[in-house]
C-alpha positions as CSV (number, residue, x, y, z in Angstrom):
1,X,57.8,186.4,124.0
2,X,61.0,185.3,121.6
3,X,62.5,182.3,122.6
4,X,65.7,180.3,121.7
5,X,65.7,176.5,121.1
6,X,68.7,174.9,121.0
7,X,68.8,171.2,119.0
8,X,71.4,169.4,118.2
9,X,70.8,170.9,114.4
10,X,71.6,174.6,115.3
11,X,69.3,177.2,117.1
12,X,65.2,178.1,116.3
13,X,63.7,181.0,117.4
14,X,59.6,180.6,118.5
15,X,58.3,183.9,118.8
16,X,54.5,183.3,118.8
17,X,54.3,182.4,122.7
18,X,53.2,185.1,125.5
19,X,53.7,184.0,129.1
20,X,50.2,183.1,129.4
21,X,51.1,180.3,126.9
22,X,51.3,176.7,128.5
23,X,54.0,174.2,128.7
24,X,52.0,172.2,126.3
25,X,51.7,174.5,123.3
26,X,55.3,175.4,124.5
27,X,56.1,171.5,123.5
28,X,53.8,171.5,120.4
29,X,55.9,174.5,119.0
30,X,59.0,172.7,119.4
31,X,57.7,169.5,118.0
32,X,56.6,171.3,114.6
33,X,60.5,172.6,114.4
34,X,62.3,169.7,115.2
35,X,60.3,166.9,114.2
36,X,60.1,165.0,117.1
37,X,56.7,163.9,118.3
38,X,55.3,166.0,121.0
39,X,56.0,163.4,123.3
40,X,59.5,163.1,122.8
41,X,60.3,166.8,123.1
42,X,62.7,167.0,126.3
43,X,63.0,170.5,127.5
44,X,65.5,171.9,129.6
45,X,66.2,175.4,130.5
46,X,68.3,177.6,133.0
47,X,72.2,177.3,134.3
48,X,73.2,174.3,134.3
49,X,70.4,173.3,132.3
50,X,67.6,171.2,134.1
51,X,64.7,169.3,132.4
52,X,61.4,170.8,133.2
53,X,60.0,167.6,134.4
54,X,56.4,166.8,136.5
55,X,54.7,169.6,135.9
56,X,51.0,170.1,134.5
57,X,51.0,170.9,130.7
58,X,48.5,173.6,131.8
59,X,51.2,175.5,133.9
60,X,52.3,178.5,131.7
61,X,55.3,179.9,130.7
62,X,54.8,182.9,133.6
63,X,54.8,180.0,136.4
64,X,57.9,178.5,134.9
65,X,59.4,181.7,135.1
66,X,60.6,181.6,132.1
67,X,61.6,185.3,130.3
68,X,61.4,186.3,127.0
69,X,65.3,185.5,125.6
70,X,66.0,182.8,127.3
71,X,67.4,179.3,125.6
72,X,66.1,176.3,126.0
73,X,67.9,173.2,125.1
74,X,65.9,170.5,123.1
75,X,66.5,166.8,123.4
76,X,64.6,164.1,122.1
77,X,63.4,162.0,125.3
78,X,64.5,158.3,124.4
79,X,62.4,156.8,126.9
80,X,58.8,157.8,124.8
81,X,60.5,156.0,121.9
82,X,61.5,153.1,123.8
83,X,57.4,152.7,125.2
84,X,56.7,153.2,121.2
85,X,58.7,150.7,120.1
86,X,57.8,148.1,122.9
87,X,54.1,148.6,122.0
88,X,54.6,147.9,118.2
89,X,56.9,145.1,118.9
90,X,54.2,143.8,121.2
91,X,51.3,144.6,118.6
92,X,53.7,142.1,116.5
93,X,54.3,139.2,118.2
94,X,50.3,139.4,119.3
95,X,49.2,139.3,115.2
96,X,51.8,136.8,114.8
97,X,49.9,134.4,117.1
98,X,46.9,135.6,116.3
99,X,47.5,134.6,112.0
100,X,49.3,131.0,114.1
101,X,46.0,130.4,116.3
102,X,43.5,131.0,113.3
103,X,45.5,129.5,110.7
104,X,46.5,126.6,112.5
105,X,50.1,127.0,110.5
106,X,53.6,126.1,112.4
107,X,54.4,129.6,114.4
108,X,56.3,131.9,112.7
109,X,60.3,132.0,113.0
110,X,60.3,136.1,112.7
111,X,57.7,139.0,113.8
112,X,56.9,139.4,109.5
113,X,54.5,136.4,109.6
C-alpha cells in the first residue's frame, strides 16, 4: 500500500503498510517522518479532509477504508502538547515546593529554584 502524507514541509510517501496494517503503526510511520511524537500525529484523510478521530489503534487501514494512493494530511495535534506542557509545568512548581518545604528557604520567585 503507497501512501501520501501531506505536512506542512512538502509531501512523504510510506510505502511499507498493507491494509492489514493498524492505525497505530499508521501513526508511528508518520511520527518517524515528521518528527512529531506519536501522540501528536493528527491524521486526516478524504474530501474535505476529516480527522480520523475515536477509533481503536487496532482498527486497520482496511476498516478505515483507506486505498492504496490516497493522501493523508498531517498536523501536529496541539492539544497532546498543551497536556505535555501542563504536566512539566506542574512537575515544576511541585519540586519547587518540594526544595521550599525541605529546605526551609523563602519560596522561590520563578519555576528554576
Amino acid at each position: 500500500m503507497v501512501l501520501r502524507i501531506k505536512t506542512k514541509d512538502g509531501v512523504e510517501t510510506i510505502n511499507n503498510l498493507t491494509s492489514a496494517s493498524t492505525i497505530a503503526e499508521l501513526r508511528s510511520e508518520v511520527s518517524a517522518l515528521t518528527n512529531l511524537a506519536v501522540d501528536s500525529v493528527k491524521l486526516l484523510f478524504g474530501f474535505p479532509p476529516k480527522p480520523i478521530t475515536g477509533l481503536d489503534s487496532t482498527t486497520t487501514l482496511a476498516e478505515l477504508h483507506l486505498k492504496s494512493g490516497e493522501t493523508l494530511i498531517v498536523e501536529e495535534d496541539m492539544s497532546a502538547r498543551r497536556v505535555q506542557l501542563e504536566q512539566n509545568y506542574h512537575n515544576e512548581v511541585s519540586k519547587c515546593l518540594c526544595d521550599v518545604i525541605i529546605s526551609r528557604q523563602p519560596p522561590c520567585t520563578g519555576l528554576r529554584c
